[in-house]
C-alpha positions in Angstrom: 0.0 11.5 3.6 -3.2 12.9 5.1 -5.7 9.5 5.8 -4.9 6.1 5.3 -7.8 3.3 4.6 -7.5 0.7 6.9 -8.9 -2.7 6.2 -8.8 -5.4 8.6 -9.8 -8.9 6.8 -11.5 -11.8 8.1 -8.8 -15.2 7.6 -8.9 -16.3 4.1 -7.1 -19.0 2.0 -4.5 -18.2 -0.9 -6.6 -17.3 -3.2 -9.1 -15.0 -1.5 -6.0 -12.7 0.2 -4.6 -13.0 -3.1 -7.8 -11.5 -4.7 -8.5 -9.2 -2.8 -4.8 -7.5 -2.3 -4.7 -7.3 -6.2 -8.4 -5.9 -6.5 -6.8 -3.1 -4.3 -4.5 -2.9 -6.5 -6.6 -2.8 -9.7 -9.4 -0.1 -7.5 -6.1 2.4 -6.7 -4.1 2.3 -10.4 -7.6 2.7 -12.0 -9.0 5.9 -9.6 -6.4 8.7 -8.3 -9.2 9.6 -6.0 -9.4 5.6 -4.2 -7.5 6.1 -0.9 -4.1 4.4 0.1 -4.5 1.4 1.3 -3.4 -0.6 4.6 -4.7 -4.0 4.4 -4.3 -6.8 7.5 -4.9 -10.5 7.1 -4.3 -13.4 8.8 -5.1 -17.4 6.7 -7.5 -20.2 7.6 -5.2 -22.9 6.8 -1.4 -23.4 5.9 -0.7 -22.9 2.8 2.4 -21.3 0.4 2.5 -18.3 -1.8 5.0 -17.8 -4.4 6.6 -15.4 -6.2 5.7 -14.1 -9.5 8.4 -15.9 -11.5 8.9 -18.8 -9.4 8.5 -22.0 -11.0 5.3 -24.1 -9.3 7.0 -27.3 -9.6 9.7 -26.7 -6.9 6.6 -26.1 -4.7 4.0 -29.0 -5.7 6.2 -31.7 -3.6 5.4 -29.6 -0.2 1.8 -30.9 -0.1 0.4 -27.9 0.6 -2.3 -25.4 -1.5 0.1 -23.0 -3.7 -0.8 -19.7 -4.8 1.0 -17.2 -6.9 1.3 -14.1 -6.2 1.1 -11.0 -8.4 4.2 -9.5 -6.6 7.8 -10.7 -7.2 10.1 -12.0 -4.4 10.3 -15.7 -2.8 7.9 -18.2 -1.7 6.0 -17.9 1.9 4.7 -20.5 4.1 1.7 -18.9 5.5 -0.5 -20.4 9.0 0.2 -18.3 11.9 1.4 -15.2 10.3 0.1 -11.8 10.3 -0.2 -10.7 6.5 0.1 -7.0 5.4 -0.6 -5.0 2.0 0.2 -1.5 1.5 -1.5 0.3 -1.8 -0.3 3.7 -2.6 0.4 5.8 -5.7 3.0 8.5 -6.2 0.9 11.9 -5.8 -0.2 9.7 -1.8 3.6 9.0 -1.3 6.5 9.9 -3.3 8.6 7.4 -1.7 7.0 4.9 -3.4 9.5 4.9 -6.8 11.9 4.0 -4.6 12.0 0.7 -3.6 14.2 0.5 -1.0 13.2 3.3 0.8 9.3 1.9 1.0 11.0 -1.3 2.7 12.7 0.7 4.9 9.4 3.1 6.0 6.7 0.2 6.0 9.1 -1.9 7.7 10.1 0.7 10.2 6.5 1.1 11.1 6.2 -2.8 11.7 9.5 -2.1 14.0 8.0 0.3 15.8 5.2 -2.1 16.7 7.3 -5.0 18.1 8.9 -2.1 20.1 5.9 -1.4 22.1 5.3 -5.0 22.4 8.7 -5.1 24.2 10.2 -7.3 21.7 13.5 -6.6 20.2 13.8 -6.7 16.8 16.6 -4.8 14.0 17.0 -4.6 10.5 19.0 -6.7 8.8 21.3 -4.4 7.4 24.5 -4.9 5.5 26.6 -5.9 8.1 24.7 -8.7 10.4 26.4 -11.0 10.6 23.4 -13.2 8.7 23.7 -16.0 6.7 21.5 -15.8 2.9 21.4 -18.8 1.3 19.5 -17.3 -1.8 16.8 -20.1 -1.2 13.5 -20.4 -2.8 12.3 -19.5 0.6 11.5 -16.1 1.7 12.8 -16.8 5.0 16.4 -17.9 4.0 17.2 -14.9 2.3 17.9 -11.6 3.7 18.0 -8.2 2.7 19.0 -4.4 4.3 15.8 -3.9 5.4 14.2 -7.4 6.6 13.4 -7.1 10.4 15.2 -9.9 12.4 14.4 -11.4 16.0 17.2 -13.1 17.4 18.6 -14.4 14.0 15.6 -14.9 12.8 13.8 -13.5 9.9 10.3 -11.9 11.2 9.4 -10.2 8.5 10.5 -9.6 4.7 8.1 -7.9 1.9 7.7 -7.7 -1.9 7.0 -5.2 -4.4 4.3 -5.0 -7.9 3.9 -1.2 -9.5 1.7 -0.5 -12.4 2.2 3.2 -13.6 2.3 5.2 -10.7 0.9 3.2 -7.9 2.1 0.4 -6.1 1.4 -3.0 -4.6 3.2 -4.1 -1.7 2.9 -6.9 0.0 4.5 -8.6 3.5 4.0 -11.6 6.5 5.2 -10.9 10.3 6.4 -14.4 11.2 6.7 -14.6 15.2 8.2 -17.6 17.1 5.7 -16.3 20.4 1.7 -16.4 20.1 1.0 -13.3 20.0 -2.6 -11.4 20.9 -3.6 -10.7 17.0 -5.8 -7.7 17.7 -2.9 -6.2 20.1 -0.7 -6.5 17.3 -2.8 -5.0 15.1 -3.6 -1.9 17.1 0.3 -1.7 17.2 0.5 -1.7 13.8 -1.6 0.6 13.0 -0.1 3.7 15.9 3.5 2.6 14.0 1.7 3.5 10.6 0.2 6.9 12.0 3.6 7.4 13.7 6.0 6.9 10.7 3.3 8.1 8.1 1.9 10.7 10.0 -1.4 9.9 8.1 -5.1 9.4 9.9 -6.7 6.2 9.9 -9.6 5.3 9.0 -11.1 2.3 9.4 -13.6 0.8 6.7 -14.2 -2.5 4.6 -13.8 -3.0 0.8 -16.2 -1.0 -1.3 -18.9 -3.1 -3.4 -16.9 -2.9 -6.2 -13.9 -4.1 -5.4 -15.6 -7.1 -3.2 -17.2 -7.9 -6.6 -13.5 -7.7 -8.0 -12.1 -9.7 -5.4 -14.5 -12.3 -6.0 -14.2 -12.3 -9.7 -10.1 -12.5 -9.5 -10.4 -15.6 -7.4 -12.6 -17.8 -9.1 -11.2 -16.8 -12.7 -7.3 -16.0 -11.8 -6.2 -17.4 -8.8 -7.8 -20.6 -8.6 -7.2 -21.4 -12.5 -4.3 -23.8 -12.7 -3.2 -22.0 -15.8 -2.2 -19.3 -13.3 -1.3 -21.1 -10.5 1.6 -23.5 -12.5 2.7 -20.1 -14.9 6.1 -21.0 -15.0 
């Protein structure tokens, strides 16, 4: 990978990051020639995300605004997090038909970040010792490639491919308060550093603002898509 777009959002709600991530999405499998993607967001107010197939019901007694996501994978509790998508297609990454191996890079670049932060954080792996309880929380569950902090899950991600290009999306969880911007220029040197790509910082084109806008008033704030399943 030669450049990688970088987009750093203003905080949204559910919907909005929702939106936008997907009209990404939509920009990338529609147009070889729209760049990869790096997207950063952080959320105005708690609120929950869940799955693609997760039933909306198990959620509504949590009080809280509940989004669905276009990607798979378990339900998030969003407030203080740091949000993430990644949007690439075959011919920017090859990697990217393999799942696994896209945890393992995107999340290694994450690693890398909390490393020059000073903080010490692993993969899961096969053999921690870490307890899944296959929860309809994100958090509970853990897989090879989910970074951990002291036991704790700080970050997990989940996965959406149409064709060739694909939609991946992840939250950095952190127990300490963090400077957001310093963690953000981290995050970006561990994406140059694992990628090797340059990049380039620059907002959403018209057209997929437009998009973004469209998806959230018609798809993700419709109850029909909200309560699926």
């Amino acid at each position: 990978m030669k450049t990688l777009r970088f987009i750093l959002s203003e905080r949204g709600d559910g919907p909005e990051n929702m939106a936008m991530d997907e009209a990404l999405f939509i920009a990338k499998s529609e147009n070889d020639s729209t760049p990869a993607t790096l997207r950063l967001y952080t959320w105005n107010a708690k609120c929950v995300t869940i799955g693609y197939f997760q039933k909306y019901e198990e959620f509504a007694r949590m009080k809280l605004p509940v989004t669905r996501r276009m990607t798979g994978g378990l339900s998030v509790v969003h407030d203080r997090d740091l949000s993430y998508s990644f949007i690439a297609n075959s011919k920017d990454c090859p990697f990217v038909y393999d799942q696994l191996k896209t945890y393992e890079i995107i999340h290694t670049a994450v690693k890398k970040a909390f490393e020059e932060m000073g903080e010490q954080v692993d993969f899961a792996g096969p053999g921690r010792d870490l307890k899944s309880r296959k929860g309809a929380l994100c958090v509970e569950s853990f897989f090879p490639h989910d970074l951990v902090a002291s036991g704790k899950k700080v970050l997990g991600s989940c996965q959406r491919r149409r064709g060739r290009t694909l939609l991946q999306q992840g939250s950095i969880h952190f127990d300490k308060k963090f400077n957001v911007e310093e963690m953000v220029q981290r995050i970006m040197n561990g994406f140059r550093n694992v990628l090797g790509a340059d990049l380039t910082k620059q907002n959403p084109t018209k057209r997929e603002s437009e998009s973004a806008g469209q998806l959230r008033r018609e798809k993700y704030h419709d109850p029909a898509w909200n309560r699926k399943f």
